[in-house]
MARBA-3410 file (N, C-alpha, C, O; in Angstrom, 1 decimal):
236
14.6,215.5,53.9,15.6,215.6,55.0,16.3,214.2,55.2,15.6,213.2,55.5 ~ 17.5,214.1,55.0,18.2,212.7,55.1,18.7,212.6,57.0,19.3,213.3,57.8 ~ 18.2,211.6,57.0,18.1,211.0,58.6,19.4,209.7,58.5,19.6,209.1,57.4 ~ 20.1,209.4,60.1,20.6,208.4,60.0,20.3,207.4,61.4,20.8,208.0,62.4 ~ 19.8,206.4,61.7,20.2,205.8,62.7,21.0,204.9,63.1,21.9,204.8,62.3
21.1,204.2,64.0,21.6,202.8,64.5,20.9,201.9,64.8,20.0,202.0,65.6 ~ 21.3,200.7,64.3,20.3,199.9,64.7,21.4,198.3,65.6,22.0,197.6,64.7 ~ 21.6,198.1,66.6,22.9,197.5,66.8,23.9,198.0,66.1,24.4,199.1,66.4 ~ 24.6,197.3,64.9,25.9,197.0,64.2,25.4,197.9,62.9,26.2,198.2,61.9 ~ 24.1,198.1,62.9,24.0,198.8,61.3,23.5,200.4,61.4,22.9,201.0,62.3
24.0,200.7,60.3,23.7,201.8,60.1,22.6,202.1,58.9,22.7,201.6,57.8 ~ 21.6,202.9,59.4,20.1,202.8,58.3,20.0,204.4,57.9,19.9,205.4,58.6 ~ 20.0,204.3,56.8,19.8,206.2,56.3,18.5,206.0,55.5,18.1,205.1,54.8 ~ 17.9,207.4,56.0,16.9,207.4,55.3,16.3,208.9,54.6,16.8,210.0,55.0 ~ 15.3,208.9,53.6,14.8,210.2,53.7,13.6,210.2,54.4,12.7,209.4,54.3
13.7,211.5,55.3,12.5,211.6,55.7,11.5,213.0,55.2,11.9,214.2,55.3 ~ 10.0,212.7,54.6,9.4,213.5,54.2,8.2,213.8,54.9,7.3,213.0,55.1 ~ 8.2,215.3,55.4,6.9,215.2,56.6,5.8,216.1,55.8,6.1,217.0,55.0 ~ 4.8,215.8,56.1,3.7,216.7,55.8,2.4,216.8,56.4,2.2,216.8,57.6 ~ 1.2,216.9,55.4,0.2,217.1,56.9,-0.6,216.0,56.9,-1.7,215.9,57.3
0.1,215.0,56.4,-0.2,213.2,56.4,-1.1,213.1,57.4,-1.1,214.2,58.0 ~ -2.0,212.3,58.0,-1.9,211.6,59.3,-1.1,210.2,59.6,-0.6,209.9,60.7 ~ -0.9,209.3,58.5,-0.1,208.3,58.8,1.3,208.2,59.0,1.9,209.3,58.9 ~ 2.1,207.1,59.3,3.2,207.2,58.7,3.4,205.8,57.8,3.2,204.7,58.2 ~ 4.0,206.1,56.3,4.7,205.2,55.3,5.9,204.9,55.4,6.7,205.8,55.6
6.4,203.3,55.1,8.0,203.4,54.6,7.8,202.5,53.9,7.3,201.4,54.1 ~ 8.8,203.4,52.1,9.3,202.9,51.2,10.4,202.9,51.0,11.2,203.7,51.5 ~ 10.9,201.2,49.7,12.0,201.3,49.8,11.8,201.6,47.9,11.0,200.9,47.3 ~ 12.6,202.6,47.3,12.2,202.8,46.1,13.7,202.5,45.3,14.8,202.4,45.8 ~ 13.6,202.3,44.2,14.8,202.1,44.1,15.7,202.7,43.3,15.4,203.2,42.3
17.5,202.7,43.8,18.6,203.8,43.5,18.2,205.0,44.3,18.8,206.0,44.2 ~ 16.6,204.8,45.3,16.7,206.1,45.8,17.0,205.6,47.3,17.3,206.6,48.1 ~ 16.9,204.6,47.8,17.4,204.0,49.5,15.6,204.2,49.8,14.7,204.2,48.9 ~ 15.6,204.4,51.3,14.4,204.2,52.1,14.1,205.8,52.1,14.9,206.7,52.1 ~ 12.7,205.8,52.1,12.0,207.2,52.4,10.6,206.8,53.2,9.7,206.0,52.8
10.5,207.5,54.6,9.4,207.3,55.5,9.1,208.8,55.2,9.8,209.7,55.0 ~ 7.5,208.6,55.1,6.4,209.8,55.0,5.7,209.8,56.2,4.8,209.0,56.6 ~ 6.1,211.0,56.8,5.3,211.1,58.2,5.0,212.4,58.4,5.6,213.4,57.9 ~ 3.9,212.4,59.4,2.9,213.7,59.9,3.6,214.8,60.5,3.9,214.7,61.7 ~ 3.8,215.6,60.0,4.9,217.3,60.8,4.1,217.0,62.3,4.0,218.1,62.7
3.7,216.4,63.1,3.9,216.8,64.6,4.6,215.5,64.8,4.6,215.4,66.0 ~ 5.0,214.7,64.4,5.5,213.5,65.0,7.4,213.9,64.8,8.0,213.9,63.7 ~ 8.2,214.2,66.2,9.3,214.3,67.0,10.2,214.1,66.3,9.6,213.1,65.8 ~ 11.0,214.1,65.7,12.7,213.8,64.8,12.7,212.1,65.6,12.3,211.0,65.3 ~ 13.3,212.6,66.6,13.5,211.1,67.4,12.9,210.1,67.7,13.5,209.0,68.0
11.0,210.5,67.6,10.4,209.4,67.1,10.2,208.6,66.2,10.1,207.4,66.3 ~ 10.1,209.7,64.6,10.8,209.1,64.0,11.5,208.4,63.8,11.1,207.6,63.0 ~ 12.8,208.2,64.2,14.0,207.6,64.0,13.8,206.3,64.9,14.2,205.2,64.5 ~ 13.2,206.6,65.9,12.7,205.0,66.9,11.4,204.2,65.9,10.8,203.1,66.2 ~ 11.2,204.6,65.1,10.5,203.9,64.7,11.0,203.2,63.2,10.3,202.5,62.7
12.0,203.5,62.7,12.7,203.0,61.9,13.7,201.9,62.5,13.9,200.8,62.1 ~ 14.1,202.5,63.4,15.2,201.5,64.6,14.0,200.5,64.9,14.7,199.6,64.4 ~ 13.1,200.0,65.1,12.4,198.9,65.5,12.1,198.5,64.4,11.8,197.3,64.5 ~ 11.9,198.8,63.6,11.7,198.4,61.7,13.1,198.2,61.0,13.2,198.2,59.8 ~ 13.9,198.0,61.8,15.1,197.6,61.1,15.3,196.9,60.2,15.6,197.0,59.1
15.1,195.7,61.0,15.1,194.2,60.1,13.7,194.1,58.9,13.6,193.2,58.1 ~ 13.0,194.8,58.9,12.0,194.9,58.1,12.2,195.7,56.6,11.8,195.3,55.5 ~ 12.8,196.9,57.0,13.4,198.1,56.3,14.2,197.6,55.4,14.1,197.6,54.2 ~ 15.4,196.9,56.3,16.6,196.6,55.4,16.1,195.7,54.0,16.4,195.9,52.8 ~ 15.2,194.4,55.0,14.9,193.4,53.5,13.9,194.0,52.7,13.5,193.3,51.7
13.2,195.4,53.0,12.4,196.1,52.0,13.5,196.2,50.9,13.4,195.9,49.7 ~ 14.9,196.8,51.6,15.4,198.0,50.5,16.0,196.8,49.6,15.9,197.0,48.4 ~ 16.6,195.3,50.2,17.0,194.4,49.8,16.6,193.7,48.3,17.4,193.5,47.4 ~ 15.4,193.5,48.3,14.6,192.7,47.9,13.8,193.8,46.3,13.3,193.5,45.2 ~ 14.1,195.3,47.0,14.2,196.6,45.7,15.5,196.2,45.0,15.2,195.6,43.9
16.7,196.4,45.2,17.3,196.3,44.6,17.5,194.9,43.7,18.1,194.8,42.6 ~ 16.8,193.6,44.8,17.1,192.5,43.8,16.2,193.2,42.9,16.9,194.0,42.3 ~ 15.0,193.2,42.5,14.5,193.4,41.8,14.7,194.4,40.5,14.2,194.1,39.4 ~ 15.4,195.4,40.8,16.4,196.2,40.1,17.3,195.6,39.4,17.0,195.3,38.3 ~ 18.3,195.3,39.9,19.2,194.0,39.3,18.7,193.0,38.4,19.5,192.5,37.6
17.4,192.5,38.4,16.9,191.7,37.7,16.5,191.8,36.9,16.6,191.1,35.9 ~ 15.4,193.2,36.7,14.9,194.0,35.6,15.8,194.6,34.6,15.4,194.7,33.4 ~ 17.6,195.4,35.2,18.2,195.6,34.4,18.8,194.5,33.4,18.8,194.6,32.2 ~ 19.5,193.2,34.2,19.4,192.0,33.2,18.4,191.7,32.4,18.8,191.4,31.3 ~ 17.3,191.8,32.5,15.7,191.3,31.6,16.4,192.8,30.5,17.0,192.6,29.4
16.3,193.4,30.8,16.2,194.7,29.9,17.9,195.5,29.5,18.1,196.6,29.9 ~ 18.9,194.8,28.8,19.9,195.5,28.5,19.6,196.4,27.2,19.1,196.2,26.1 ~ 20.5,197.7,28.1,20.9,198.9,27.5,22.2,198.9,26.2,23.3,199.2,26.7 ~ 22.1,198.6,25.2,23.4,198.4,24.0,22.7,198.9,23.1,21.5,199.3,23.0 ~ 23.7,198.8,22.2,23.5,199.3,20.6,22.4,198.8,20.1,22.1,197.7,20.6
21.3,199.4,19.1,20.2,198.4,18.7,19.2,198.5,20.0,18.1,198.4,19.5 ~ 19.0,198.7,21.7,18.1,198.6,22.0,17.1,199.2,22.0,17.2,200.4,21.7 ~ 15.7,198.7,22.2,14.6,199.6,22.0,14.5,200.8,23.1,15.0,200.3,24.1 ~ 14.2,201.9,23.3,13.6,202.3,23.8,12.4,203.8,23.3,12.4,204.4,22.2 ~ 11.5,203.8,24.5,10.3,204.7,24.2,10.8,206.0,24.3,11.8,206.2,25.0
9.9,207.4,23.4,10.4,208.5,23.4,8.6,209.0,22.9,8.1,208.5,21.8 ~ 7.9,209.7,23.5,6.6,210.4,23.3,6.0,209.5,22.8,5.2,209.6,21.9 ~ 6.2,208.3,23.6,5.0,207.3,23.0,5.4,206.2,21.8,4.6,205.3,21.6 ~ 6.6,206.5,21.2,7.0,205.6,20.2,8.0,204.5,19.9,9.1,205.0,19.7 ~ 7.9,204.0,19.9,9.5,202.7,20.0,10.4,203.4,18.7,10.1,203.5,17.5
11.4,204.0,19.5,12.9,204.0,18.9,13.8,202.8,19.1,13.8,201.8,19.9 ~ 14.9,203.5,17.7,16.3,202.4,18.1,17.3,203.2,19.2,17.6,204.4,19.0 ~ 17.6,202.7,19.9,18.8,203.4,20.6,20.1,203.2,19.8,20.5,202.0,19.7 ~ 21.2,204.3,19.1,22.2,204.2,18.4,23.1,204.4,19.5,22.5,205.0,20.4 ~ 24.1,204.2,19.7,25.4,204.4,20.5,26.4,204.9,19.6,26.6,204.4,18.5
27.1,206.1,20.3,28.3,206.4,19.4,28.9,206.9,20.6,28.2,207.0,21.7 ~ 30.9,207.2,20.5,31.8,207.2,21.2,31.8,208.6,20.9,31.5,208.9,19.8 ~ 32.2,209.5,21.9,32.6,210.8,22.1,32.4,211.6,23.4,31.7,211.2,24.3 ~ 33.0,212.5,23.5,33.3,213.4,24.5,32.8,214.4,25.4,33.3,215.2,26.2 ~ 31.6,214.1,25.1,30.4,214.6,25.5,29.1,214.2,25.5,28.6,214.1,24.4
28.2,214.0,26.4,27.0,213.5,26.7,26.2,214.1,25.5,26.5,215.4,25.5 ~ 25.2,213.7,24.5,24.4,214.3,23.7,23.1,213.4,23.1,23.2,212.2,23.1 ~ 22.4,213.8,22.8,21.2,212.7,22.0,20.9,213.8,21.5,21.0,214.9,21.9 ~ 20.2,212.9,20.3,19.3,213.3,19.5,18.4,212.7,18.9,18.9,211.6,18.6 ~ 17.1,212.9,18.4,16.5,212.2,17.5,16.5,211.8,16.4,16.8,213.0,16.3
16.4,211.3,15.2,16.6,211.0,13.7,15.7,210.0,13.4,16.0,208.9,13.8 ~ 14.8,210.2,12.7,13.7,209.5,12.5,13.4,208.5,13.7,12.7,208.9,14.7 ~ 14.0,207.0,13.6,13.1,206.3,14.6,14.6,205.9,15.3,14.7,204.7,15.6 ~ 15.4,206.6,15.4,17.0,206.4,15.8,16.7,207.4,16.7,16.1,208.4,16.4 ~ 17.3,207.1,18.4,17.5,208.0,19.4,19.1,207.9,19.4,19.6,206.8,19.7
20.1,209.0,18.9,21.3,208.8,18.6,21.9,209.7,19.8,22.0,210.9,19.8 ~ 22.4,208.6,20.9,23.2,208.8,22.1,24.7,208.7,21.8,25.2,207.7,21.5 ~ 25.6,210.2,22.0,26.8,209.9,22.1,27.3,210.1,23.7,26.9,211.0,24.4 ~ 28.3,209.0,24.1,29.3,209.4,25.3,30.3,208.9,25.6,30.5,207.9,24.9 ~ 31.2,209.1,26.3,32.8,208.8,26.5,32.4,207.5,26.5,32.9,206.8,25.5
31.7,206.9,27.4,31.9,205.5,27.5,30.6,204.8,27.0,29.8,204.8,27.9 ~ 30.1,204.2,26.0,29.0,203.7,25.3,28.9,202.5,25.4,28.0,201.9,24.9 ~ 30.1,201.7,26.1,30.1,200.1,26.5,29.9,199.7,27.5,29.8,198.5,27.7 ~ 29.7,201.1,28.6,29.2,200.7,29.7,28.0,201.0,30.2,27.6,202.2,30.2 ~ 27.1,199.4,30.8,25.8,200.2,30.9,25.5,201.1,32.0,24.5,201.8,31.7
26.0,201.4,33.3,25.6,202.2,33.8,26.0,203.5,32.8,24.9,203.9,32.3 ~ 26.9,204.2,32.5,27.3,204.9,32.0,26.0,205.4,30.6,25.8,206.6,30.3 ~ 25.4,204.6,30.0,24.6,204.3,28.9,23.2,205.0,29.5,22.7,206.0,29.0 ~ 22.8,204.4,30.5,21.4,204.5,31.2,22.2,205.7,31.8,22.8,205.7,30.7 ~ 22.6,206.4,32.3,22.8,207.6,32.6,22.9,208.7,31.6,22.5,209.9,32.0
23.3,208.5,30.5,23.7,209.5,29.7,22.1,209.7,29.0,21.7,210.8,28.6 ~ 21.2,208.6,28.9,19.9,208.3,28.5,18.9,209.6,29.3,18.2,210.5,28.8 ~ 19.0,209.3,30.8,18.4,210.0,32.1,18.7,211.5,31.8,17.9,212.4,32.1 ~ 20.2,211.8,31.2,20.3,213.2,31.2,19.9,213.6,29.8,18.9,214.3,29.8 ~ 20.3,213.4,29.0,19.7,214.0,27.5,18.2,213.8,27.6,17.6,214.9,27.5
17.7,213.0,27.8,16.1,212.6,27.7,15.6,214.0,28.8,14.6,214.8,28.6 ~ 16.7,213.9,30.0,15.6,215.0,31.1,16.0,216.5,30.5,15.2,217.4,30.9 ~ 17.1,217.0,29.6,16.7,218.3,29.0,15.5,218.4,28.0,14.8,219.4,28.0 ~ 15.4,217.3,27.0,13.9,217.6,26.1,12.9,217.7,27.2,12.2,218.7,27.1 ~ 12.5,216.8,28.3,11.7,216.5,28.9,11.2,217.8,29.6,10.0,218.0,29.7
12.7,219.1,30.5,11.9,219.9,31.1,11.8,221.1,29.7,11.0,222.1,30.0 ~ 12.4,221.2,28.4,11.5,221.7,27.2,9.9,221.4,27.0,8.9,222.2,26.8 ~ 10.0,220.3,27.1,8.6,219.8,26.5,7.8,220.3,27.7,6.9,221.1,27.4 ~ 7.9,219.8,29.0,7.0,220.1,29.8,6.8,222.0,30.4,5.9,222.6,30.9 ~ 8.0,222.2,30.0,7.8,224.0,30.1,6.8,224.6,29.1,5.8,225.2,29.6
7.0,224.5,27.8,6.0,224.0,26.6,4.7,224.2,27.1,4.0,225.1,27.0 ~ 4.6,222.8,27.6,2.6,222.5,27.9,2.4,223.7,29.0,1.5,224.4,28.9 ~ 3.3,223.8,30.2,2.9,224.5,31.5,2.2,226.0,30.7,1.1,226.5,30.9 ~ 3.2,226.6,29.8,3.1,227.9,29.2,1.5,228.0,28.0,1.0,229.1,27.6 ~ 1.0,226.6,27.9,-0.1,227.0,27.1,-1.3,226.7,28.2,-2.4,227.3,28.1
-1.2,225.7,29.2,-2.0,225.2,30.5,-2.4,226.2,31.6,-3.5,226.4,32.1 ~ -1.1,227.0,31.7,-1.1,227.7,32.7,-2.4,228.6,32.5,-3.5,228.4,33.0 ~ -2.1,229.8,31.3,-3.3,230.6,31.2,-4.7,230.3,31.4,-5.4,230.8,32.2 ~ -5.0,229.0,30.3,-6.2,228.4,30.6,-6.5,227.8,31.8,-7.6,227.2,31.8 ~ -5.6,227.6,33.0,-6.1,227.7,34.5,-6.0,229.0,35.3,-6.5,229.0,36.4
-5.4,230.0,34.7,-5.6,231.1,35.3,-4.4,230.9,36.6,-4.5,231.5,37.7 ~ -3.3,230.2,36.2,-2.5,229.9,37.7,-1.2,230.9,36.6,-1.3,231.6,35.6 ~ 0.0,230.3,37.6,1.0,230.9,37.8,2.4,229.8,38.9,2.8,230.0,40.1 ~ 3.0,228.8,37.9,3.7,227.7,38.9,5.0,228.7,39.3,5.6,229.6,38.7 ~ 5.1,227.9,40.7,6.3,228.6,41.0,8.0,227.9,40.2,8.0,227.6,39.0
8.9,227.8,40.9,10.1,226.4,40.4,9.4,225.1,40.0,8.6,224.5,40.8 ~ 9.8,224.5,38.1,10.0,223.7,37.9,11.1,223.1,37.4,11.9,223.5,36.5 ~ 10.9,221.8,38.3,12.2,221.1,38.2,12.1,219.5,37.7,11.3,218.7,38.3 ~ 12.9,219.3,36.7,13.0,217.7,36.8,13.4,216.5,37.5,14.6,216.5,37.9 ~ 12.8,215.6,37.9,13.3,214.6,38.9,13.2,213.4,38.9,12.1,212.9,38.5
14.3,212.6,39.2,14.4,211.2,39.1,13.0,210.5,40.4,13.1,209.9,41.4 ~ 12.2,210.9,40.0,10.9,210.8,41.2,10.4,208.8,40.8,9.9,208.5,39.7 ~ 10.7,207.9,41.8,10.2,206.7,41.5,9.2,206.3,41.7,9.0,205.1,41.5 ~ 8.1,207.0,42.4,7.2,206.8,42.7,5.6,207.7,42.6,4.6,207.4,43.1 ~ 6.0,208.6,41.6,5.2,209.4,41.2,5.9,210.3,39.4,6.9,210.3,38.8
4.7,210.7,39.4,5.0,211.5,37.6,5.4,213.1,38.1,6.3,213.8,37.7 ~ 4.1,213.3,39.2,4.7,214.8,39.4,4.3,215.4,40.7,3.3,215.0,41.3 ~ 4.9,216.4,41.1,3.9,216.5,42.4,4.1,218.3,42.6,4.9,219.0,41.9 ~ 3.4,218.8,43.6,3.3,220.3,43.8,3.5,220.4,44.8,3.3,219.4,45.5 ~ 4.2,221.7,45.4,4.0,222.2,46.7,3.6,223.1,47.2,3.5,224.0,46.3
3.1,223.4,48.7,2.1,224.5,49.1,2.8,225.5,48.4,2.0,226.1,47.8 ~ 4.4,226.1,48.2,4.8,227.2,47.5,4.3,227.2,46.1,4.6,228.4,45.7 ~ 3.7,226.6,45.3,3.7,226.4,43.9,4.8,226.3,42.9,4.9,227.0,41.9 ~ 5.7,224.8,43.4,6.6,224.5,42.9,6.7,223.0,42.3,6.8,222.0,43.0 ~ 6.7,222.9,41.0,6.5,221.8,40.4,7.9,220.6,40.2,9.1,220.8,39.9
7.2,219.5,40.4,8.3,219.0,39.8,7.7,217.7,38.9,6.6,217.2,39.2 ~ 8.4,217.3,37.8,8.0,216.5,37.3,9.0,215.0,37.1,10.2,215.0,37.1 ~ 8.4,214.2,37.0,9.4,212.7,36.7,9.6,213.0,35.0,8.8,213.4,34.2 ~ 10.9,212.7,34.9,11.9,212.8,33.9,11.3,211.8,32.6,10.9,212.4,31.6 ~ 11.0,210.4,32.6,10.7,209.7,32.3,9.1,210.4,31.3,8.9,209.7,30.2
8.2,211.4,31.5,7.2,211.5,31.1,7.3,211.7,29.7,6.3,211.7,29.0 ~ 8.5,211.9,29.2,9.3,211.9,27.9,9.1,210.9,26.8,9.0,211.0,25.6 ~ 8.9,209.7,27.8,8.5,208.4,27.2,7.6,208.0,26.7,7.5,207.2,25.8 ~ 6.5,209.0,27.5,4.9,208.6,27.1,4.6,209.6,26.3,5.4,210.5,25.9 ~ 2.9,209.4,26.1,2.8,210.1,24.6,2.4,211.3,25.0,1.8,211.5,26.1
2.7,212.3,24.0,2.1,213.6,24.8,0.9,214.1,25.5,0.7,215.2,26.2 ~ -0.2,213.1,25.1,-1.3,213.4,26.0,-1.4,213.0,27.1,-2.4,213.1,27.9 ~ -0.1,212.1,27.4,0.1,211.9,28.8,0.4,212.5,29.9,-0.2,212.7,31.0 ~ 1.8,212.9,29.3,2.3,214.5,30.0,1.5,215.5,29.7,1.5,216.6,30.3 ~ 0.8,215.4,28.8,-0.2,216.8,29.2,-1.1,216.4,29.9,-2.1,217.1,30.0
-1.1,215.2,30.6,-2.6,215.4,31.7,-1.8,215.2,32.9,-2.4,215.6,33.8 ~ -0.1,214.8,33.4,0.4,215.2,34.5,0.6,216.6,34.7,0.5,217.2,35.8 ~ 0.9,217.3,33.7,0.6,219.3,33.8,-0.3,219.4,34.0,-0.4,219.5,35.2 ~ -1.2,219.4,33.5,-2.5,219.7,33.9,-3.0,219.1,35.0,-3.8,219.9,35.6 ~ -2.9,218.0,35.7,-2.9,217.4,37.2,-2.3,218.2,37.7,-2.9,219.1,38.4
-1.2,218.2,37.6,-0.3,219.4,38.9,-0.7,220.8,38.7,-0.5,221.4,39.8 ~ -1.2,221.4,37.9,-1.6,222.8,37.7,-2.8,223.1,38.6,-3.0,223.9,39.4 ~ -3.5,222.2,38.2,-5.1,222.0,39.2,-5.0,222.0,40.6,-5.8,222.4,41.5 ~ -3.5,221.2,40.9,-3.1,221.6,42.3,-3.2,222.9,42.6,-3.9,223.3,43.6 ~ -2.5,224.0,41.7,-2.6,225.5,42.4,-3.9,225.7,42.9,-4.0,226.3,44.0
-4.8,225.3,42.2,-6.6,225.9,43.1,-6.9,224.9,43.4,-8.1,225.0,43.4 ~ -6.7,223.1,43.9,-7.3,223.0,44.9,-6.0,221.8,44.9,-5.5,221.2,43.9 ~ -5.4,222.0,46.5,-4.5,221.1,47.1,-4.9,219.7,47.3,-4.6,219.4,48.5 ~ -5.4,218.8,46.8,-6.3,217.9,47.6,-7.0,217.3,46.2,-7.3,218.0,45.3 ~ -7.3,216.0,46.1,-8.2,215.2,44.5,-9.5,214.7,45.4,-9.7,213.6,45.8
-10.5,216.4,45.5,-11.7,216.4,45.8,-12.1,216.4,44.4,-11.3,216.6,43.5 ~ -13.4,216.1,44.3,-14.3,216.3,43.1,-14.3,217.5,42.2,-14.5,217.6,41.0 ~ -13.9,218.6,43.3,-13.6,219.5,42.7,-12.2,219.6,41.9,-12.1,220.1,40.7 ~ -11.4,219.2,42.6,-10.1,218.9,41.8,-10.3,218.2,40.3,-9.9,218.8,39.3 ~ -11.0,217.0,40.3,-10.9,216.2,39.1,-11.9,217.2,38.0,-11.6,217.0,36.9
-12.9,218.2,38.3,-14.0,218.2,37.9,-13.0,219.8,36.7,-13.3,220.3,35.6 ~ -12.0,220.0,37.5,-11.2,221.4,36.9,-10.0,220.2,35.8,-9.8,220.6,34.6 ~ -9.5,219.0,36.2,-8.7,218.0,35.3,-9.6,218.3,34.1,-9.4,218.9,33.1 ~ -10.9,217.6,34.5,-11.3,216.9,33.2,-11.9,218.0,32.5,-12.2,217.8,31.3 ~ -12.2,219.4,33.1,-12.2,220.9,32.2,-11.5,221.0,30.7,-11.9,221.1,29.5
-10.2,221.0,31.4,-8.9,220.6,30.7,-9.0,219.5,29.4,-9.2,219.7,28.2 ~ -8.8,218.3,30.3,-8.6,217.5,29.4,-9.8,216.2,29.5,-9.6,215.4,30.4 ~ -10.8,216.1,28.8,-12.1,215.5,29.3,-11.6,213.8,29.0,-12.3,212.8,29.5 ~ -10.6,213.6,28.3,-10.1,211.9,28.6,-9.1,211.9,29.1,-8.3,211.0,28.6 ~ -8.7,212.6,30.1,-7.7,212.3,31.3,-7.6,211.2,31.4,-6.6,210.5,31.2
-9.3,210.6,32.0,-8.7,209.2,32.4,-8.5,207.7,31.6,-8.6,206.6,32.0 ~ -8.4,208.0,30.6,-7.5,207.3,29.4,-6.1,207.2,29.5,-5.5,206.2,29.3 ~ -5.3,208.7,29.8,-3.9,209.2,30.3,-3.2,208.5,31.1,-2.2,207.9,31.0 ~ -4.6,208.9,32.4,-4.0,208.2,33.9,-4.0,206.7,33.5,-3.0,206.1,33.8 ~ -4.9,206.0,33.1,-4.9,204.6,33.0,-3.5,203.9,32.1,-3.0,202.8,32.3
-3.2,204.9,31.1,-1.7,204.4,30.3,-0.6,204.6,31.3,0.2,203.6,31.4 ~ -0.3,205.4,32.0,0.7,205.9,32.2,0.5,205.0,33.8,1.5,205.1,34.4 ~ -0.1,204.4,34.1,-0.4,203.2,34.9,-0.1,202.0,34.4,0.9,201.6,35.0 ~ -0.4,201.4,33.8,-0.4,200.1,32.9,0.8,200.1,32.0,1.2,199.0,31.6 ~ 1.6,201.4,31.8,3.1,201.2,30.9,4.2,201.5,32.0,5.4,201.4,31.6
4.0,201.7,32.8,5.2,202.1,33.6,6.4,201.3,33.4,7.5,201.7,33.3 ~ 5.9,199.6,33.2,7.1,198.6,33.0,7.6,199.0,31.5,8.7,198.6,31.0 ~ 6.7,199.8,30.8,7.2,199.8,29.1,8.7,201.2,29.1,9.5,201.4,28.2 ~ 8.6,201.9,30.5,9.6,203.1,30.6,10.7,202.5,31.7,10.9,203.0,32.9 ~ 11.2,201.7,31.2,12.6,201.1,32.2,13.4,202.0,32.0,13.2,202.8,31.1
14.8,201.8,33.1,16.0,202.4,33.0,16.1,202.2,34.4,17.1,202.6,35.1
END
């Protein structure tokens, strides 16, 4: 739910995500603005008072994201020749000029065409969308051989620019996954399916939760520890 307040002279937008939390969190994540995580009995309006008194705090969270955005995309230019990961592997990124957003693979060449290939946002965008059609193939893929062997049934899956997680579920049984898992190697993304699948029979990473993971996949936590430790290896 996108929220707006006042704070004096500024104006602070936020998303706000409620659930059956008991705390409340605020992140500033970035290209995605501020998002506060708070408990469903806590008031709209409290909410928002409590962002208005975290103003000046808030703002140099989101501030100090985006320097850091800014600085990581200088460290890391997007052009002809650059490296990037694809199921775990170092490709070349090719650039070509045309009329339409497309990639494809070719040995260790990721060959991206688009109108504009000299510009990097435009580059890193066209990357986010070709990359997230293999990505909800690939992960439709695993869900369809996962699913049975949990005996579940996911509701809507959808791909998402998620910065702060790989994948997450909801009480409806609706999945979503971070776009990016494309990057990592496939036993990675198969232990975020299989993480979120285990959601359907238990909401919650009780013992029992992990004990149905590692059913699955008994070196999960080899998966979880990469997909921790590379996160800087999947820029954009």
């Amino acid at each position: 739910m996108k929220r707006t307040v006042v704070a004096g002279n500024r104006r602070i937008e936020y998303t706000l995500i409620q659930s059956s939390r008991q705390n409340v969190l605020f992140q500033a994540l970035p290209e995605a603005g501020l998002r506060v995580y708070a408990p469903k009995y806590l008031r709209l309006r409290d909410v928002d008072e409590m962002v208005r008194q975290r103003a000046d705090q808030l703002l140099e969270m989101q501030r100090q994201t985006e320097a850091r955005l800014d600085a990581d995309r200088r460290a890391h230019p997007v052009t002809d020749g650059s490296p990037i990961l694809i199921e775990g592997k170092h490709c070349i990124l090719r650039l070509r000029r045309g009329p339409r957003r497309s990639g494809r693979l070719v040995g260790e060449e990721y060959q991206l065409t688009l109108p504009n290939p000299d510009s990097d946002p435009d580059v890193r965008a066209a990357i986010r969308s070709t990359l997230s059609t293999v990505a909800l193939k690939r992960i439709r893929e695993r869900l369809d051989y996962f699913a049975p062997r949990l005996g579940v049934t996911p509701g809507r899956v959808a791909i998402r620019e998620q910065k702060s997680r790989w994948g997450s579920c909801s009480r409806k049984g609706n999945l979503n996954f971070n776009w990016k898992l494309i990057m990592a190697p496939p036993q990675a993304l198969d232990y975020v399916v299989v993480h979120e699948l285990c959601h359907l029979h238990e909401f919650n990473h009780s013992p029992r939760f992990w004990a149905l993971v590692e059913a699955q996949m008994p070196d999960y936590e080899v998966w979880k520890k990469w997909l921790k430790t590379h996160t800087d290896d999947m820029y954009l």
